[in-house]
C-alpha positions as CSV (number, residue, x, y, z in Angstrom):
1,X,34.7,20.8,19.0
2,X,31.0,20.8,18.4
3,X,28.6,18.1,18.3
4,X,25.2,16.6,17.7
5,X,22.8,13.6,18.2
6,X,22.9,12.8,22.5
7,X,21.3,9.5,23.9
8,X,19.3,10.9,26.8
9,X,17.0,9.3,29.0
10,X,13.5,10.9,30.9
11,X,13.0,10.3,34.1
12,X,10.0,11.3,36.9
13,X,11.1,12.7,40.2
14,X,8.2,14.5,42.6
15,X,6.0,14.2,40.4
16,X,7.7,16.4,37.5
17,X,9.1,15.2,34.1
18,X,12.9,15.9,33.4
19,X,14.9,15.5,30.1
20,X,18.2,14.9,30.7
21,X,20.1,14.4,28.1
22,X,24.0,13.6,27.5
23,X,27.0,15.1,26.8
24,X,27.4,13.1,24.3
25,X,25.5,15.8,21.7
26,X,24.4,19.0,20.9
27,X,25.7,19.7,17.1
28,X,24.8,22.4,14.0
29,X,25.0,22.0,10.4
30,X,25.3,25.0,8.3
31,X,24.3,25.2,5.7
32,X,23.3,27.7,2.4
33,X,20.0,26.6,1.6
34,X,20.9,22.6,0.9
35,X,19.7,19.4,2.4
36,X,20.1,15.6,2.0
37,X,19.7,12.1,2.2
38,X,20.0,9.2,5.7
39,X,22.7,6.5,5.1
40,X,22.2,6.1,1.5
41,X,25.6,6.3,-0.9
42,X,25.8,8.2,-4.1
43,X,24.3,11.3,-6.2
44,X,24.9,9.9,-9.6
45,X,21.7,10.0,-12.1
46,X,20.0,6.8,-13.5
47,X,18.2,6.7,-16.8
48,X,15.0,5.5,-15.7
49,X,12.9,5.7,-19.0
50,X,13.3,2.4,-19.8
51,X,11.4,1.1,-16.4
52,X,8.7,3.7,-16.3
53,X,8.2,2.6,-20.1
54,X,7.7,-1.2,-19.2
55,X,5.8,0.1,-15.9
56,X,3.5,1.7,-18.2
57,X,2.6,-1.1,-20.3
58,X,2.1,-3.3,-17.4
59,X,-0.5,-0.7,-15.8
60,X,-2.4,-0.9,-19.1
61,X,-2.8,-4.5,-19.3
62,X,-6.4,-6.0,-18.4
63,X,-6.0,-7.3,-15.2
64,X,-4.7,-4.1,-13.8
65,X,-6.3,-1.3,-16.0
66,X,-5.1,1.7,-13.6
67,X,-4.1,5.0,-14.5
68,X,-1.5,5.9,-11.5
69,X,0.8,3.3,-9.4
70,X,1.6,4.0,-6.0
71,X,5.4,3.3,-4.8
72,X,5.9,3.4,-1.1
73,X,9.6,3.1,0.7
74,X,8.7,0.5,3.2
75,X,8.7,-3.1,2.7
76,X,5.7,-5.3,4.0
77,X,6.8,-4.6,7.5
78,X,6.8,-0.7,7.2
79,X,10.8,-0.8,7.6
80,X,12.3,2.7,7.3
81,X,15.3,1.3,5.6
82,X,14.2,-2.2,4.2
83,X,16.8,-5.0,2.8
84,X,18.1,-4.2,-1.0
85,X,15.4,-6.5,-2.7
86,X,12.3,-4.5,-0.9
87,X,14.0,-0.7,-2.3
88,X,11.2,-0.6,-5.3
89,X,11.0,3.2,-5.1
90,X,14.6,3.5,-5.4
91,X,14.8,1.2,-8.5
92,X,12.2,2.9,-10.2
93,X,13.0,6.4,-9.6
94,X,16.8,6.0,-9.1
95,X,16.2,8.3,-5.6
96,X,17.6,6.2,-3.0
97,X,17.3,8.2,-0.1
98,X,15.5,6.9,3.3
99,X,12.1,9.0,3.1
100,X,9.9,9.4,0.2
101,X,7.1,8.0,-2.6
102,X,7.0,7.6,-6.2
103,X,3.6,8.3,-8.1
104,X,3.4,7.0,-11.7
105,X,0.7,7.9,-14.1
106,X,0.5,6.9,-17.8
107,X,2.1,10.3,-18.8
108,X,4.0,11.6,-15.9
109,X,6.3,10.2,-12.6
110,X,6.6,12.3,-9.4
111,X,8.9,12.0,-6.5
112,X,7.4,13.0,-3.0
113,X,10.3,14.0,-0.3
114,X,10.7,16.2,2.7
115,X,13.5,19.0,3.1
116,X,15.8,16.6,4.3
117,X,16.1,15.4,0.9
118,X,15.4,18.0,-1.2
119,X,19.3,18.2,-3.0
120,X,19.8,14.5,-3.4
121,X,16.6,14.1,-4.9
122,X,17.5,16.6,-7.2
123,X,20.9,15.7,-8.0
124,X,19.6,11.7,-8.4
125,X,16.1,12.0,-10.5
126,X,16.4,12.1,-14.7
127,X,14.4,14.5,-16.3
128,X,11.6,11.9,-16.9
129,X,10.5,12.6,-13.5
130,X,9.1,15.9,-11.3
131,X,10.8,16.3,-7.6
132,X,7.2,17.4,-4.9
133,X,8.9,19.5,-2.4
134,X,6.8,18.4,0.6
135,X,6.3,21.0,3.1
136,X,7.1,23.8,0.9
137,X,4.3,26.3,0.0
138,X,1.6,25.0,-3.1
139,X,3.2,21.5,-3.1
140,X,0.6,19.3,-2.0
141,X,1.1,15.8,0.2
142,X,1.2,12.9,-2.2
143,X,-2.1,11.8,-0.5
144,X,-3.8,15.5,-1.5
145,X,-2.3,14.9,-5.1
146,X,-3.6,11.6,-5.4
147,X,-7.1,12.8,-4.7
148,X,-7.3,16.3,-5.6
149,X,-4.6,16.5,-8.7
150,X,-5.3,13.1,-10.5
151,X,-8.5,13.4,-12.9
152,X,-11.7,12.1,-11.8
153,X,-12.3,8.2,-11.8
154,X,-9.2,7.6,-11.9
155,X,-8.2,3.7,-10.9
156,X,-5.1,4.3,-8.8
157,X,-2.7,0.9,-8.6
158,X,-1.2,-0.3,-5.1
159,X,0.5,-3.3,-3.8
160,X,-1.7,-3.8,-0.1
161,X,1.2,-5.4,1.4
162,X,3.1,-1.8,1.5
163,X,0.4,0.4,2.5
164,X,-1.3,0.5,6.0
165,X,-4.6,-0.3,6.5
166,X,-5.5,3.1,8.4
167,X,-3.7,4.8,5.0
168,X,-5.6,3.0,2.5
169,X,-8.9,4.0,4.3
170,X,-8.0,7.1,4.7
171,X,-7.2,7.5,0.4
172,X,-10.5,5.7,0.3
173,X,-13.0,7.9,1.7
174,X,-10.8,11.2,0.2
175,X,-11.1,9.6,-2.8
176,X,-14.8,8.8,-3.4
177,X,-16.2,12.7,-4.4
178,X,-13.7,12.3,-7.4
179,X,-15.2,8.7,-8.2
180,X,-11.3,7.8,-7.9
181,X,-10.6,4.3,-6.3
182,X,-7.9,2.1,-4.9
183,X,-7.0,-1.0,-6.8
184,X,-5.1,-4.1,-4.9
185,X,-2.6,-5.4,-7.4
186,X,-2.1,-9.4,-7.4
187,X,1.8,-8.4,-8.5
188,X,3.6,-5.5,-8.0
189,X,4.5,-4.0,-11.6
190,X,7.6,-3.3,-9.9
191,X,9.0,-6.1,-9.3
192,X,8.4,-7.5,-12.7
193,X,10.2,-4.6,-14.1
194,X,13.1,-5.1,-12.0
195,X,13.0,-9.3,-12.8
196,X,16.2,-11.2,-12.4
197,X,18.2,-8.0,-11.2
198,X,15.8,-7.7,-8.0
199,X,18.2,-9.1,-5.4
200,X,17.2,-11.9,-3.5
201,X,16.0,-11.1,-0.1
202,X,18.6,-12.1,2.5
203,X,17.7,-15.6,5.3
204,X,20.7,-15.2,7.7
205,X,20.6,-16.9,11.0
206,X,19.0,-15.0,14.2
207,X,20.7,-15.3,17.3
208,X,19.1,-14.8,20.7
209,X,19.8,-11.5,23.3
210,X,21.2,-13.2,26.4
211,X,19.0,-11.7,29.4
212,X,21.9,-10.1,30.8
213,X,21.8,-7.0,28.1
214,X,17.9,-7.6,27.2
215,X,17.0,-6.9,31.2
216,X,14.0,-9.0,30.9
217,X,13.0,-12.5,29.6
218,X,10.8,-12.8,26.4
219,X,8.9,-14.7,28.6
220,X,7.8,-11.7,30.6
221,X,7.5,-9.7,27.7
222,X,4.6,-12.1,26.2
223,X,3.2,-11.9,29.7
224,X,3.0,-8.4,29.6
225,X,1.6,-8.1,26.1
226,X,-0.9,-11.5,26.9
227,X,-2.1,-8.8,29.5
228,X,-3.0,-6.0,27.1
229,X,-4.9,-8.6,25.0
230,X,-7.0,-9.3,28.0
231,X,-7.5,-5.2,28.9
232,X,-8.9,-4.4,25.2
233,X,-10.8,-7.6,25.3
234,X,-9.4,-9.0,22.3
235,X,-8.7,-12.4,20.9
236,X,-4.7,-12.0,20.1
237,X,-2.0,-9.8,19.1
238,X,-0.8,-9.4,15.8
239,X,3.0,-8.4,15.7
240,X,4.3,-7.3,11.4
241,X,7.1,-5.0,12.6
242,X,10.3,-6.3,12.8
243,X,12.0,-4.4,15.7
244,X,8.8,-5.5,17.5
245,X,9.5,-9.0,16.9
246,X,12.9,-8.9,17.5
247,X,12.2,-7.4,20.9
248,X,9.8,-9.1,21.7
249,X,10.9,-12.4,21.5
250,X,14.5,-11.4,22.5
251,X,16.3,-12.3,18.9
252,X,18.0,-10.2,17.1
253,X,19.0,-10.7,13.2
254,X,21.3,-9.3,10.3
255,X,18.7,-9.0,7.2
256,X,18.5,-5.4,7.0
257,X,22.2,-3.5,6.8
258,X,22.9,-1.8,10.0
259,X,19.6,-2.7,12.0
260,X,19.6,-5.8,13.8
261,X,16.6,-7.6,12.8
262,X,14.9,-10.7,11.1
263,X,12.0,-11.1,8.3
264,X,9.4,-12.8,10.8
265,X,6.0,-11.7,11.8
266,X,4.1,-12.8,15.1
267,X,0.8,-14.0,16.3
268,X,0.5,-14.0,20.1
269,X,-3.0,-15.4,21.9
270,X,-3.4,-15.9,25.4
271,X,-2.3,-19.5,25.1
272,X,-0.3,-19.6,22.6
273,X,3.2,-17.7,20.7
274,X,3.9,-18.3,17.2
275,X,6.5,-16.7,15.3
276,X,6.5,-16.7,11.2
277,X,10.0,-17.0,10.1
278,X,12.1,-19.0,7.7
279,X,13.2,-22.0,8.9
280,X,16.8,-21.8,7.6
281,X,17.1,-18.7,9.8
282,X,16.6,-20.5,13.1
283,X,19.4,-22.8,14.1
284,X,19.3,-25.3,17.1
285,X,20.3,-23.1,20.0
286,X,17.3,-20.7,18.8
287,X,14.9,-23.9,19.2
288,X,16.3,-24.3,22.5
289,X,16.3,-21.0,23.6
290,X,12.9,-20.7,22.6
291,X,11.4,-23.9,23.8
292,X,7.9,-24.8,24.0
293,X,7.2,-21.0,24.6
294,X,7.0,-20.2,20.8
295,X,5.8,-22.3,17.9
296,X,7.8,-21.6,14.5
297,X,6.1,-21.4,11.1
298,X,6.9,-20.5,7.9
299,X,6.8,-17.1,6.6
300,X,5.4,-17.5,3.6
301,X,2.4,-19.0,5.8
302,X,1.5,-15.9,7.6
303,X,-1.4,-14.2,6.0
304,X,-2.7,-17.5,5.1
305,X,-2.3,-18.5,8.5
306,X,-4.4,-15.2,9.6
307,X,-7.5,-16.8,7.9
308,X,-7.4,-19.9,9.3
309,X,-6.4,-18.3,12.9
310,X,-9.2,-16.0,12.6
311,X,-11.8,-18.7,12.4
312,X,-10.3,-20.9,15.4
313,X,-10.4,-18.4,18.1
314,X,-13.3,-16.5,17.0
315,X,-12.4,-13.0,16.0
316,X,-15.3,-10.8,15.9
317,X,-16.0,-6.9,16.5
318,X,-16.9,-8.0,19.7
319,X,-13.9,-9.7,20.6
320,X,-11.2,-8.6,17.5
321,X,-7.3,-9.2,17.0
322,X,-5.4,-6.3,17.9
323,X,-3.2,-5.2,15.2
324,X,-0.7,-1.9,15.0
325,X,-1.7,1.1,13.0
326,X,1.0,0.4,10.6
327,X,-0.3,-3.2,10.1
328,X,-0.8,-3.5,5.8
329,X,-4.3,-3.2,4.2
330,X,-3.1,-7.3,3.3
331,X,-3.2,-8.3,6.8
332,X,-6.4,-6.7,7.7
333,X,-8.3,-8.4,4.7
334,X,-6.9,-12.0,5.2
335,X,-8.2,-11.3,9.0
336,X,-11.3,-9.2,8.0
337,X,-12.1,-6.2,8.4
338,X,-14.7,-6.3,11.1
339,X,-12.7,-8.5,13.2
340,X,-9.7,-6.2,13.7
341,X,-9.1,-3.3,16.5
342,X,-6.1,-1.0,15.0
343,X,-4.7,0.8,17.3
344,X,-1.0,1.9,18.5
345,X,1.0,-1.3,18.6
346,X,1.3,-2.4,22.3
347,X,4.5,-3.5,21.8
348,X,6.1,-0.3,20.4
349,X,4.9,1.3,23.6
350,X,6.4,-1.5,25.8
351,X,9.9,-1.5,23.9
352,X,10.0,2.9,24.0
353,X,10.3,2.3,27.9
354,X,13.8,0.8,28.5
355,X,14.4,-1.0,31.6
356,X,17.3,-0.3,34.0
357,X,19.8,-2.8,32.3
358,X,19.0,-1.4,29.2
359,X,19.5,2.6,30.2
360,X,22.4,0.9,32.0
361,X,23.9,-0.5,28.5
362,X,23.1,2.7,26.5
363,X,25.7,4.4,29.4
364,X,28.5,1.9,28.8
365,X,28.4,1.5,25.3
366,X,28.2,5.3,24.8
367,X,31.6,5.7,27.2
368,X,33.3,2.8,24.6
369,X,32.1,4.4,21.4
370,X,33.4,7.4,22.8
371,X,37.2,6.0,22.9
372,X,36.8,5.3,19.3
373,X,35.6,8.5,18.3
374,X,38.7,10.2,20.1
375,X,41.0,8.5,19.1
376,X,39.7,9.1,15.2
377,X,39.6,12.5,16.1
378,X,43.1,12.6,18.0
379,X,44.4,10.6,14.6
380,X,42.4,12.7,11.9
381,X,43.6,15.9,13.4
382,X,47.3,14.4,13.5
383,X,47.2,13.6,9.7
384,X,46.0,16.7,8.5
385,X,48.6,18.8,10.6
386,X,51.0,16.3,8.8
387,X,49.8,17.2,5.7
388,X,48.0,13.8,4.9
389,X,45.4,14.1,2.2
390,X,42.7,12.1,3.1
391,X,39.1,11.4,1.8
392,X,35.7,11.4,3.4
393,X,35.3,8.2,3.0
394,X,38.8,7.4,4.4
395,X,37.7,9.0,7.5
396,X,34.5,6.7,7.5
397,X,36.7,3.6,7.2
398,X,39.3,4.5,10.5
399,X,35.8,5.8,12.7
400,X,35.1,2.2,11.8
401,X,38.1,0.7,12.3
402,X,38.2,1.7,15.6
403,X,34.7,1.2,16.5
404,X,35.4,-2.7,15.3
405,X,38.0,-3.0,17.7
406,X,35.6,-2.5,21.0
407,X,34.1,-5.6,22.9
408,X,30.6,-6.2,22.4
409,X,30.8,-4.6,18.7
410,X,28.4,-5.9,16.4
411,X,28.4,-3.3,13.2
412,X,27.6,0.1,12.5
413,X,24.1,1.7,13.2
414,X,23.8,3.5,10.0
415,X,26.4,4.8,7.2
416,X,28.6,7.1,8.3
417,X,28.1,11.0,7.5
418,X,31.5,12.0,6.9
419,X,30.9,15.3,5.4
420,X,33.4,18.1,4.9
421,X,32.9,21.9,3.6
422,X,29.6,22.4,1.9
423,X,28.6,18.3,1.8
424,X,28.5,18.7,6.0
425,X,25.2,21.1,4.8
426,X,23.7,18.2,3.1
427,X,21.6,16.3,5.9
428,X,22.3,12.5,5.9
429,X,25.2,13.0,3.6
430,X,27.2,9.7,2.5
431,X,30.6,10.2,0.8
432,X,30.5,7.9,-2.3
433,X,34.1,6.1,-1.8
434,X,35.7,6.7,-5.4
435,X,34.4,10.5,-5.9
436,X,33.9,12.4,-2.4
437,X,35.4,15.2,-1.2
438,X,39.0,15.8,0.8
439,X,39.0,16.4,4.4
440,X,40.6,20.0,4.8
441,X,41.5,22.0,7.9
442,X,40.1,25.2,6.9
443,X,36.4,24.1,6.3
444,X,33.5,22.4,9.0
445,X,33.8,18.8,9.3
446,X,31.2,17.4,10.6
447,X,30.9,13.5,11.5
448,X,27.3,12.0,12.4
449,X,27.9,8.1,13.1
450,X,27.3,5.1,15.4
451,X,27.4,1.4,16.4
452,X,25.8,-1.2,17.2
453,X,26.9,-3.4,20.3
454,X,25.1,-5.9,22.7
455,X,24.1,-3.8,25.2
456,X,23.0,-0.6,23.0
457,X,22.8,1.3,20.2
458,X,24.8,4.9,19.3
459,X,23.9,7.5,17.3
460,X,26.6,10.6,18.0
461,X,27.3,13.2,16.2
462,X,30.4,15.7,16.4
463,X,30.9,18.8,14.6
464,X,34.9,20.1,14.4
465,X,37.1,22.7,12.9
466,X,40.6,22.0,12.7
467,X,41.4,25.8,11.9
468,X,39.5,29.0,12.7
469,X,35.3,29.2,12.5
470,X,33.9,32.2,10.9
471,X,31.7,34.7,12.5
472,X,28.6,32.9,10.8
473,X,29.9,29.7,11.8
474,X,30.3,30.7,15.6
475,X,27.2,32.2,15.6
476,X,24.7,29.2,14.2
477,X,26.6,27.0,16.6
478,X,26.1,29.1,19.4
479,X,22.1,29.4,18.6
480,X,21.7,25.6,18.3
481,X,23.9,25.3,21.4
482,X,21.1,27.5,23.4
483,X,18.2,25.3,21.9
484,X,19.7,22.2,23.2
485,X,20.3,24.0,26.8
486,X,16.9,24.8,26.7
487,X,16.1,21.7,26.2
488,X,18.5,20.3,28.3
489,X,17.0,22.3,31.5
490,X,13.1,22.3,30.4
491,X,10.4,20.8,33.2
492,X,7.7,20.2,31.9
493,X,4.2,18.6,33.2
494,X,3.7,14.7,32.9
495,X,2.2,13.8,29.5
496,X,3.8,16.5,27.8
497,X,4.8,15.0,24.4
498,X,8.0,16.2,22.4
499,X,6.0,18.2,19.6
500,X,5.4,20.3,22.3
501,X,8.6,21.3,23.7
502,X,10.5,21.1,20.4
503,X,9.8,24.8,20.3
504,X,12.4,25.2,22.9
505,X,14.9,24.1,20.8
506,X,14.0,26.3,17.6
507,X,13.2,29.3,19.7
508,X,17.0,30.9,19.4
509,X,17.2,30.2,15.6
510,X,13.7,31.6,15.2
511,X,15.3,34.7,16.4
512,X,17.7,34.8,13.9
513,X,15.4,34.2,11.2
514,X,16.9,30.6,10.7
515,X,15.1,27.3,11.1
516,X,15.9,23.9,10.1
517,X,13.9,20.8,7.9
518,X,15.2,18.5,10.9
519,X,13.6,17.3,13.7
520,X,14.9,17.8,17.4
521,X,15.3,14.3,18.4
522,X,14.2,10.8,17.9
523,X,13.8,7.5,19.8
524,X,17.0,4.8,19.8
525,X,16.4,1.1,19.9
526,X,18.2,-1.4,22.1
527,X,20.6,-2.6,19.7
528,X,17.9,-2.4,17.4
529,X,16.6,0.3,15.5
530,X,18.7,3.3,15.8
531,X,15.0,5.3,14.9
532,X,12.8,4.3,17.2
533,X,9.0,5.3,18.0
534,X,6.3,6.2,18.8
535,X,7.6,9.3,20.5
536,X,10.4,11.6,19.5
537,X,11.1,15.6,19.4
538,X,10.3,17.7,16.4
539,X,7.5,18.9,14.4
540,X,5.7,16.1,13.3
541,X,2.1,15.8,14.8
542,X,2.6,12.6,15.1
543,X,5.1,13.4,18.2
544,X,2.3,15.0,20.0
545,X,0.4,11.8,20.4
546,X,2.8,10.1,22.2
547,X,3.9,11.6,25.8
548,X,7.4,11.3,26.9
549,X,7.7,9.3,29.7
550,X,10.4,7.6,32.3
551,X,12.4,5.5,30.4
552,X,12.3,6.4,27.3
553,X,15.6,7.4,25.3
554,X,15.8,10.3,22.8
555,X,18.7,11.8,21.2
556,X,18.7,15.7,20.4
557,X,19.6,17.1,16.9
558,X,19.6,20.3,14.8
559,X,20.3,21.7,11.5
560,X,20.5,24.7,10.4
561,X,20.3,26.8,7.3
């Protein structure tokens, strides 16, 4: 058996940072120069020349007059996988895997991806559109093409509710020695294209954490955050992510499939909480569990809210509202510009650190996910030595079957990657139920999956072969198997961050000549999230400014091609 994707936890002792991760990781994918997409179905092809054609003519109408549209993934709160009604990039490009952005002029469409996603992209665009190979030599960042590949003066469409302020300023100033500009929408062309298909977004009831698997009290939490306000001298705290919210305020939510979380936002102040939410979505025992702690608005009220909120406690540079750096350019111009501070969201940092009850919950809910996952192993390899033919996405069903069946179980944490042959090369692979590939004993199966339960999240990954490995096979699972030792036994100074030792890990591909478009390891929310910032283990530079620290949970994971 090998494996992949470990919770770990880091801990300080004399003085000197440790990782120690789990044995419940460690995997490889192999792979022949093919990657994928993260808990998205399907690989079929939509037409899209229809949309991009009404797109088009809405671009060219008077109030808008721009040349280029921009079309983020996130929703307004910068989800990684957002509900079904916020997937605008997917509907107009027909690419619906979990990382990438659309650019649409009035002659051409471009897709911008990492490796990850390189093959579904291809398999899912139509010819009306051109697949950017981010990361790969002469393929510039969709920021670089916006302002070094459109023509000059160009008027470049966005919706400021999906971009980040610290983004948009950044296009701004790389966009003034072309004369090119940002232009704030009132509507998102999208969305009128879509019409009465769009789905409508979901309002299901939240439900609070009880203490016992939280570890601490919302009220403590506010407390804690109410003291950061006071340290940077500021007037209040804006909150616009969701897993922030949730945490936060100790509610969790089923809007968005597989993560546990609720379309709210949140203003805290040194007096006061208020929470922007629907208020179908809070039921009595939420009221009550909340009590006079929190005042409840309506969403829809937010950033007018902001305006009014602004004014009554006297925002200023001097004394400014403290807002993440994902916040949206929307936010920061209801509040205004100069009375803002954007910096990295206080709260992420607070929720990266889990408590002892909630390191305590990761443990348990790993050892009952791990029944499930051997006894679908123990069956799978039964039915194929009986001769049963079974699917991929048969497979996916039992893992889940099983994993239904333990206590605290409240869903899975992403789509199951039940991937056999070649499709266990493709990163974030989804069998597609009526047309997916047959489970066979002479070929890697590989199984990356997970739950969500009260007291944690999973995210576990195990690679088998029910027959005999090849050389090649052996030998890429044995080189991932010596990065993650070296990870395993790496000390390393406090404030060390995870950019920095994700070199260990690649050092015995590098070797070979191999390396992978994957990242080491990520952070794993309290059943929440099951990606989870700031920090995590991999290339990005935006790893290195976050230092691992005690507390914080990572799980460990390689590809390889």
């Amino acid at each position: 058996m090998w494996s992949r994707c470990s919770f770990g936890a880091l801990r300080v002792h004399r003085h000197r940072s440790y990782l120690l991760t789990r044995a419940f990781a460690q995997t490889v994918r192999f792979s022949s120069g093919t990657t994928t997409t993260m808990g998205a179905i399907g690989t079929h092809t939509i037409d899209t020349t229809e949309r991009l054609a009404k797109l088009r003519e809405l671009l060219k109408k008077p109030e808008n007059k721009v040349k280029a549209f921009f079309v983020p993934s996130e929703d307004q709160h910068f989800s990684e996988y957002p509900a079904h009604a916020d997937e605008r990039r997917a509907f107009i490009s027909g690419f619906n895997g979990s990382a990438g952005c659309a650019i649409i002029t009035l002659r051409e469409a471009y897709l911008f991806t990492d490796g990850r996603y390189f093959l579904q992209a291809s398999q899912q665009l139509d010819s009306n559109w051109k697949l950017m190979k981010q990361g790969l030599p002469d393929v510039p960042t969709w920021q670089d093409f916006l302002s070094k590949h459109l023509e000059q003066g160009t008027r470049i469409g966005i919706d400021p509710t999906l971009i980040s302020a610290v983004e948009a300023e950044s296009l701004k100033k790389s966009l003034e020695p072309r004369g090119s500009e940002l232009i704030s929408l009132q509507q998102n062309p999208v969305d009128i294209v879509w019409g009465k298909d769009r789905p409508t977004r979901p309002q299901n009831s939240v439900f609070p954490l009880d203490v016992k698997y939280a570890g601490e009290a919302f009220q403590s939490k506010l407390k804690r955050l109410r003291e950061e306000i006071t340290k940077k001298n500021a007037v209040a705290s804006v909150v616009t992510l969701l897993d922030e919210v949730a945490w936060l305020f100790n509610l969790r939510g089923t809007d968005i499939d597989f993560n546990p979380v609720f379309f709210a936002y949140a203003v805290v102040t040194p007096t006061k909480a208020l929470l922007f939410i629907n208020d179908a979505q809070v039921q009595d025992s939420v009221k009550t569990f909340l009590g006079s702690d929190v005042e409840i608005r309506p969403y829809e009220s937010f950033l007018p809210s902001l305006k009014q909120l602004t004014a009554t406690l006297g925002a200023s540079k001097e004394k400014p509202m403290l807002l993440g750096d994902k916040t949206s350019l929307a936010v920061v111009e209801a509040i205004g510009q100069e009375n803002v501070s954007l910096i990295p969201s206080p709260v992420a940092a607070m929720k990266a650190i889990k408590n002892a009850t909630e390191i305590e919950g990761f443990r348990q809910c790993h050892i009952r996910d791990g029944t499930a996952l051997i006894r679908y192993f123990a069956w799978l390899e039964e039915q194929l030595n009986n001769g049963v033919e079974l699917n991929e996405s048969q497979g996916a069903d039992k893992l889940e079957e099983f994993r239904s069946e333990l206590e605290l179980f409240r869903g899975l944490s992403f789509t199951t990657i039940s991937s056999t042959g070649p499709n266990a090369a493709i990163i974030h692979y989804s069998p597609e139920p009526d047309n997916c590939a047959i489970i066979k004993k002479d070929q890697v199966y590989l199984c990356d999956s997970g739950g969500q339960y009260l007291d944690g999240t999973t995210d576990v990954t195990r690679t088998w072969h029910f027959g005999t490995p090849t050389d090649e096979e052996k030998r890429a699972f044995t080189r991932v198997l010596q990065g993650h030792i070296s990870i395993d036994t790496a000390v390393f100074p406090t404030g060390t961050s995870g950019f920095v030792i994700d070199s260990f890990a690649r050092r015995a591909l590098w070797q070979e000549g191999w390396d992978c478009r994957h990242g080491t390891g990520h952070g794993i929310g309290h059943f929440l999230n099951v990606h989870e910032g700031p920090h995590g283990i991999g290339t990005r530079i935006t790893y290195n400014s976050t230092p691992l620290k005690a507390g914080m949970t990572v799980s460990n994971g390689e590809w390889t091609e």
